[in-house]
Every structure is written in C-alpha cells, then in structure tokens.
N, C-alpha and C positions, 0 to 999 in steps of 0.2 A: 809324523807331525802334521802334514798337511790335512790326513782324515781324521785327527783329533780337532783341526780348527775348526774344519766342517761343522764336524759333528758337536762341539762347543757354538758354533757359532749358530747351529739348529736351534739348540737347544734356548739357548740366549732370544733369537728370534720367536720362537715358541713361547716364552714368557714374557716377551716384551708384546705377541700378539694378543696370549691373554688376558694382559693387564691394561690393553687399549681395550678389550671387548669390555670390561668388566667399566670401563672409566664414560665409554659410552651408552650401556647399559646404567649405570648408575645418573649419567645427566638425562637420559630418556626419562627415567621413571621421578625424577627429582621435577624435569618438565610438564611431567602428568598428571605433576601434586600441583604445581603452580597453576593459580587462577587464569582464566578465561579473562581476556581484556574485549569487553563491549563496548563500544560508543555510542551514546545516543544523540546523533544530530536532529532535533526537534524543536520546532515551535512553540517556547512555554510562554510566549507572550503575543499581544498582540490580535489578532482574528481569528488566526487558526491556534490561538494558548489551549483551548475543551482538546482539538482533537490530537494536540502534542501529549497532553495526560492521558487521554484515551488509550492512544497507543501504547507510549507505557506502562500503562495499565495492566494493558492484555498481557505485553510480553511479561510482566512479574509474575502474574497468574500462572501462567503457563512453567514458568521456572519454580513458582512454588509446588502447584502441584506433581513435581517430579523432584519434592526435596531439595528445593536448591541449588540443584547440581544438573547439568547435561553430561552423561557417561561419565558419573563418576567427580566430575570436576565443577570446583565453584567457580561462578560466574562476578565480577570484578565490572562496576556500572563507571561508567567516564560520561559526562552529561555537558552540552553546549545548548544552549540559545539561540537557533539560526534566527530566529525576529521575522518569520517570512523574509529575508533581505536576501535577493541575489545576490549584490554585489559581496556579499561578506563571504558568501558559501565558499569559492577555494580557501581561502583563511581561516575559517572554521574546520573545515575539512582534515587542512595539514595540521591543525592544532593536535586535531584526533590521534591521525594517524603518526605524524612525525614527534612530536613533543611525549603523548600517552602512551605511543608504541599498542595502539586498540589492533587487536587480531579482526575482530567483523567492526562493520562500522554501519549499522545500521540509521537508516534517515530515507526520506524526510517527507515534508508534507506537500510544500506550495514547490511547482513543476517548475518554478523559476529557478530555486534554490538546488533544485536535482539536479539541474544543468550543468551547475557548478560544480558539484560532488563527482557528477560521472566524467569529469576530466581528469581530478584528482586520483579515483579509485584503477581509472582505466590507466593512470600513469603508474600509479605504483604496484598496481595488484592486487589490492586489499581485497577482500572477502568482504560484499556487500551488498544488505539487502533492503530493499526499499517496500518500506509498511504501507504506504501511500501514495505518493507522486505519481501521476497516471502518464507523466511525459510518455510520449507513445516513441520518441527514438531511444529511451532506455534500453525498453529491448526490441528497438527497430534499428533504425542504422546506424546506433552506437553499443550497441547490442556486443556484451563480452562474456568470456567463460566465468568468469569472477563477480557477474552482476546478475540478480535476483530480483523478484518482486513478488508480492503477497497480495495484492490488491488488484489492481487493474490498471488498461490502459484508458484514459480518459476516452477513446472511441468504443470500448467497450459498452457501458452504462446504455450510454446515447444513443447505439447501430438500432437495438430493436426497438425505439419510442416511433419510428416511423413510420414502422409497419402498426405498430398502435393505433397510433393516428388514423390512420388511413382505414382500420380495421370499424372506426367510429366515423367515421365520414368527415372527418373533419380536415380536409382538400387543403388549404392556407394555414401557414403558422411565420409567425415573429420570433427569433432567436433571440433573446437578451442575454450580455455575460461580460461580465469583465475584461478587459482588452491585456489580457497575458497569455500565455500558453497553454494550460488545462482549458480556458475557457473556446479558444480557437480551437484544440483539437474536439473537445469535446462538439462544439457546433460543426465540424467535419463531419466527426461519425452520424451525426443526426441527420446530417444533409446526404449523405449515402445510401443508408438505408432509407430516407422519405422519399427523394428521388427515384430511388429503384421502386418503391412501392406505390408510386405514380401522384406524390406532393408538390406539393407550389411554396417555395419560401416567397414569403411577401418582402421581408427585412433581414435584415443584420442589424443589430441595434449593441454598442458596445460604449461601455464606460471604462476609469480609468481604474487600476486595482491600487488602494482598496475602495475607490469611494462609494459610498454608502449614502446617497445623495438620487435617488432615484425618479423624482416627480417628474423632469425632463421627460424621459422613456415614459413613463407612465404614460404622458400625455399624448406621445407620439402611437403611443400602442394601442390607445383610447380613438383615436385619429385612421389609425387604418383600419381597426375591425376586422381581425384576421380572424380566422373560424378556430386556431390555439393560438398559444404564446407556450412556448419551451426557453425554458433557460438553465443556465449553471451559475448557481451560486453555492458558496458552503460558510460555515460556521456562523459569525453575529451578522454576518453581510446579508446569506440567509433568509434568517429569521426575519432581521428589517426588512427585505425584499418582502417576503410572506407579507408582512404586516402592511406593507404600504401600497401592496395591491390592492388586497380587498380594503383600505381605506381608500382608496382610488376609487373605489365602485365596481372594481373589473370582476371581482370573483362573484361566481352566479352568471356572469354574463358572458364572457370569454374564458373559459376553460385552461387552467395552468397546469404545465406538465416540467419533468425535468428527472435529469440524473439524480439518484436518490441523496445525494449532499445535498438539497435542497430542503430535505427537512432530518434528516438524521443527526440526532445528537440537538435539535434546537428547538425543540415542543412543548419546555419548558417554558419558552421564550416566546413563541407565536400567538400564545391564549387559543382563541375561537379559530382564526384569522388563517391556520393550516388546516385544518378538520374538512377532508376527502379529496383532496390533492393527491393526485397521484404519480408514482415517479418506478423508476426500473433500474435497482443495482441486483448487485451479486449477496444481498443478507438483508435481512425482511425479519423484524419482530416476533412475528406468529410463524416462523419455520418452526413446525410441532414435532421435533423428532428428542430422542432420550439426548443424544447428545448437544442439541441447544438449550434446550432446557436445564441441563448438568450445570451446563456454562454459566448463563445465563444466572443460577442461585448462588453457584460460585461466586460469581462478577458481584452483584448486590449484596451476597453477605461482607464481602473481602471491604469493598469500595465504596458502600452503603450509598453506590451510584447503579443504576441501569444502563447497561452496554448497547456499543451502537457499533455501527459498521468499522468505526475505526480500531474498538478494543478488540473485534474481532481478526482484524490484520496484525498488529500488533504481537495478538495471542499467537495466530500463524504463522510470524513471524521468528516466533520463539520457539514452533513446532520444527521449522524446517530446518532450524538452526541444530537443533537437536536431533534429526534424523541424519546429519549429515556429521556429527559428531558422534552418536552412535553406532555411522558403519566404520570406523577408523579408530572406535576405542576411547574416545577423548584428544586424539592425538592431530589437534589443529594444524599444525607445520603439515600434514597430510594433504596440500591442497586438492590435489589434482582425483586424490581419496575422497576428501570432503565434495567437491564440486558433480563427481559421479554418485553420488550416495542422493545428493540435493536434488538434480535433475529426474532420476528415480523414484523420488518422495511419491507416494502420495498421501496427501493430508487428510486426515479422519479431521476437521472443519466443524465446528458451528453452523456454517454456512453450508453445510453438504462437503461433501469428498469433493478433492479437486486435483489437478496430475498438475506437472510444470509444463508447459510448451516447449519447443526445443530454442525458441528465443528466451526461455526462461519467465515466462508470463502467464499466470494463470489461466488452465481452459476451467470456465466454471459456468454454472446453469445462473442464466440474469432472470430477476423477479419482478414480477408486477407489483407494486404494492401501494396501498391506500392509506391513508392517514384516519385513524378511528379513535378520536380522543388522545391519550398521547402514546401512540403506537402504530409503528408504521405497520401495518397488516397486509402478509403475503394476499394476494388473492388466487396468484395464478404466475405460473413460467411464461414471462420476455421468450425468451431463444434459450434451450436447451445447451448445454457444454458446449459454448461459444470461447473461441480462441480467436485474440487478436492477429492480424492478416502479418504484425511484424515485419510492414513494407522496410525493404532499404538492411534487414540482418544478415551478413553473412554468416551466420553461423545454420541458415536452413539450408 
C-alpha cells in the first residue's frame, strides 16, 4: 500500500509539474504577444515644444523602420507634457510608471525636469532612457544600472570649445546662460577645458530660465570686450539670443561660440543673424556618410521636416531600446538581460558609432561645426571619442 501511494503520488506530482510547466509556458508566450508599454516624458510645449517632437520623431522612425515592432513585439505610446516644469516631474513621472504600468520610460529634455524622473526611476527601478537631459549626475553620482542616456552630458559639448578658443588666440571669453542646471554644467565643462588650455574667463553672466529678455547682457558683454563670448542656449530662447546679438552690433566684432543647442533645430528662426557661428556637439549636418544621409531622407520624407540633433537621440534612443530587447527575445521582465545587452550596444548612429560608458553615457566623437545658410556644417573633429569623466558614479 505504502509503495502504491508513492508511486500514485509520483505520478500525481508528475502531472501536476506538467501542468504548472505548460500554465507558465503558456503566460510566457501570451506576455510575448502583449505590447511594449513606452512613456514618453517630453516637452510638447512651451521652449523646448521643436525638440519634445524632435525626439519623438526619431524614436518613431526608428520603430518604424524595423516594422513596428522591437523583437517581435508592438510597441504601446503613453505620452505626458512635462511643460519644462520641475516641480511637476515626480508627479508626471509616477503617472507613467504607477497609473500606465510604462515597462521603459523614456524623458526628457530640460536637466531640471530629469532631476525629478531620476528619483522616481532610481526608486522604483523602471528601465530608463534619457534622449536629452545632459544633467551630468544622471550618469555621475546618481548614476544606476537602470539609467541610460543617448545624448550627452552637458560638459560634454563645452570640454573641447576651449581648446578651440585658444587654438584661435582668442585668450578672454564671457559665458552667458541661463541660471539652471544644463546651463551651469555646461559653463563648468567649458571652464575646464579653457582653463587647462591656458584661458581667461572675464565673466559669468546668468539670466533667469526661461527669460528671453536679453539687452541687459548684451550691454554688459558690449562693456567688457572680451576676445569671445560662449554661451548655452536651446530652442526659441536660442534663436532670439542669435537674433539679439547681431542686432546688438556684437556679431562681426566679438566672435560667438557655444554648445551646438545654440543653433540646431532654429535656422529657421535666426534669418541672416546665425550664418558662421560656430558651436561643437556630437551630430553636425554635413556628417557625409551612407548611413546619415539614409536617415536624414528618411527623416524628411516621413516628417516633411529636416532632422537635428535631437531626432537623432531620440532615433538612438529607439535603437538602444531595441538592442536590448533583441538579446532577451522581446522578453522585457528580463531586466538584468535587458540592462547587459544595453551596456554592450554598440549604435550603428547617424552621428557615427558610439559604445555606452560604463556610467551608461555616451563615448562619442564631438564636432566642429559652422553654420552655412541653414545648415550647421561639420568642418572638422572637437575631441575624438570623448567620454564624460562620470565624476561621483559608483558604478566605475
């Protein structure tokens, strides 16, 4: 009796293991079929509204051109409005993640607003990749295995304008920028590398974000006569900066330089007023290779718009997203899968090939470029596969 219960009771356990195999094989593959939940945390209003559609621009592109699908599985859009507004970003944030149930939650633009996301993300875990926001403690001392970027860190752009500088004899410069966070890291990085390549800051000269109220500086910048002026501006703020210079009288006479947000994506908008301004990001107009130029007729047939540095994050962003969904099969619950596949990537770019840091930050070649009518024109390589220094990550 006893080795009949046994063996009754084998056999019983035997098909009860079965029938678990087969019940979690069947929600596996039933999870495979279910959509990809995206969030898009972006700016569709406001200053930065061009480079909130920018973005998503590219990441469409890029989803379409692989069928709609990454490994197999369709992709499911969830879309907020951060408004440039920090104070709303964790509230936006959990909307995504906790209300939408978004698996990646990709954002954002203005470094204020990411401040607030990478509390969120670094609290819950979420899979996150930042298309824009150059906050340099992203992937510096808030730096996690779950956070990503496609773009840069604000000291990035800036590090080699110094050596620029100095490359042209021009000894003194005026940093103008808006008094937030991109704009302070970014005058860091600039002051490091000019520094080191033996520069003189004359000024700091900072306004409030967003005003667009600029004569004050003007006049002040007119006043010292520094041998440049460098600054950080992006989107309409920009443009009007461009424009209110050379109605100021300065261009022609003191020399304007800057992280290339200072005319990408706004040359619509500048007339005469940008034309041979020069600035140094990581993606430049005239990179003449098969694969920007792909993109590039892509972008303009799809968007019947011309692509700027941010469609091309964006688009990156949807590449990396996808490499890391490709080594795990589609099978997103695969964190720790997903996050090894990511840091491995490297991106066949628009912008040139680029590897992840082990802070998770772009190492990519920065560009020289010129403004020639409405196109900002490579002329020549900033600093070759430059990776940010990722002060403050424990994850080096």
């Amino acid at each position: 009796m006893n080795r009949f219960n046994r063996r009754d009771f084998l056999k019983s356990g035997a098909a009860l293991a079965a029938s678990s195999a087969s019940v979690v094989t069947a929600s596996l593959a039933q999870a495979q079929q279910a959509k990809i939940r995206v969030g898009l945390m972006l700016p569709y209003t406001g200053t930065y509204a061009q480079l909130g559609v920018a973005i998503e621009n590219g990441f469409r592109l890029a989803l379409s051109e692989r069928g709609g699908k990454f490994a197999g599985r369709e992709i499911e859009f969830f879309k907020v409005d951060d408004e440039s507004e920090p104070s709303k970003a964790p509230e936006n944030a959990n909307r995504l993640i906790l209300r939408d149930k978004v698996d990646v939650l990709v954002g954002t633009v203005h470094s204020g607003v990411q401040m607030g996301i990478l509390k969120v993300v670094r609290e819950t875990g979420t899979l996150h990749i930042i298309p824009n926001a150059g906050a340099d403690d992203a992937t510096g001392a808030l730096c996690a295995p779950n956070i990503f970027r496609t773009s840069f860190t604000n000291w990035q752009p800036s590090y080699p304008l110094g050596k620029i500088l100095m490359e042209r004899g021009l000894k003194s410069a005026v940093f103008v920028t808006w008094k937030y966070g991109a704009g302070e890291e970014a005058l860091r990085g600039f002051k490091e590398g000019y520094s080191k390549a033996g520069g003189k800051m004359v000024k700091e000269i900072f306004l409030p974000f967003p005003n667009v109220e600029f004569q004050a500086q003007l006049t002040e910048i007119a006043s010292l006569k520094p041998d440049a002026v460098v600054c950080f501006f992006a989107g309409g703020g920009a443009a009007k900066f461009i424009r209110d210079y050379a109605a100021a009288g300065l261009k022609g006479k003191i020399p304007l330089f800057g992280a290339g947000f200072l005319t990408d994506g706004v040359l619509d908008a500048t007339g005469d007023a940008a034309e041979g301004l020069e600035t140094t990001l990581h993606y430049g107009d005239g990179i003449d290779t098969k694969r920007n130029n792909a993109f590039r007729l892509a972008y303009a047939k799809t968007f019947k718009l011309q692509p700027d540095v941010y469609a091309v994050q964006g688009y990156d962003a949807a590449l990396l997203l996808a490499a890391g969904l490709d080594a795990v099969k589609g099978n997103i619950a695969d964190k720790p899968g997903m996050i090894k596949a990511m840091e491995a990537a490297k991106i066949d770019s628009p912008r040139g090939a680029w590897t992840m840091s082990k802070a998770h930050n772009p190492i990519q070649d920065i560009y020289l470029r010129k403004v020639v009518g409405k196109e900002n024109k490579v002329t020549g390589i900033a600093q070759k596969a430059l990776a940010d220094p990722a002060r403050g990550c424990k994850m080096l």
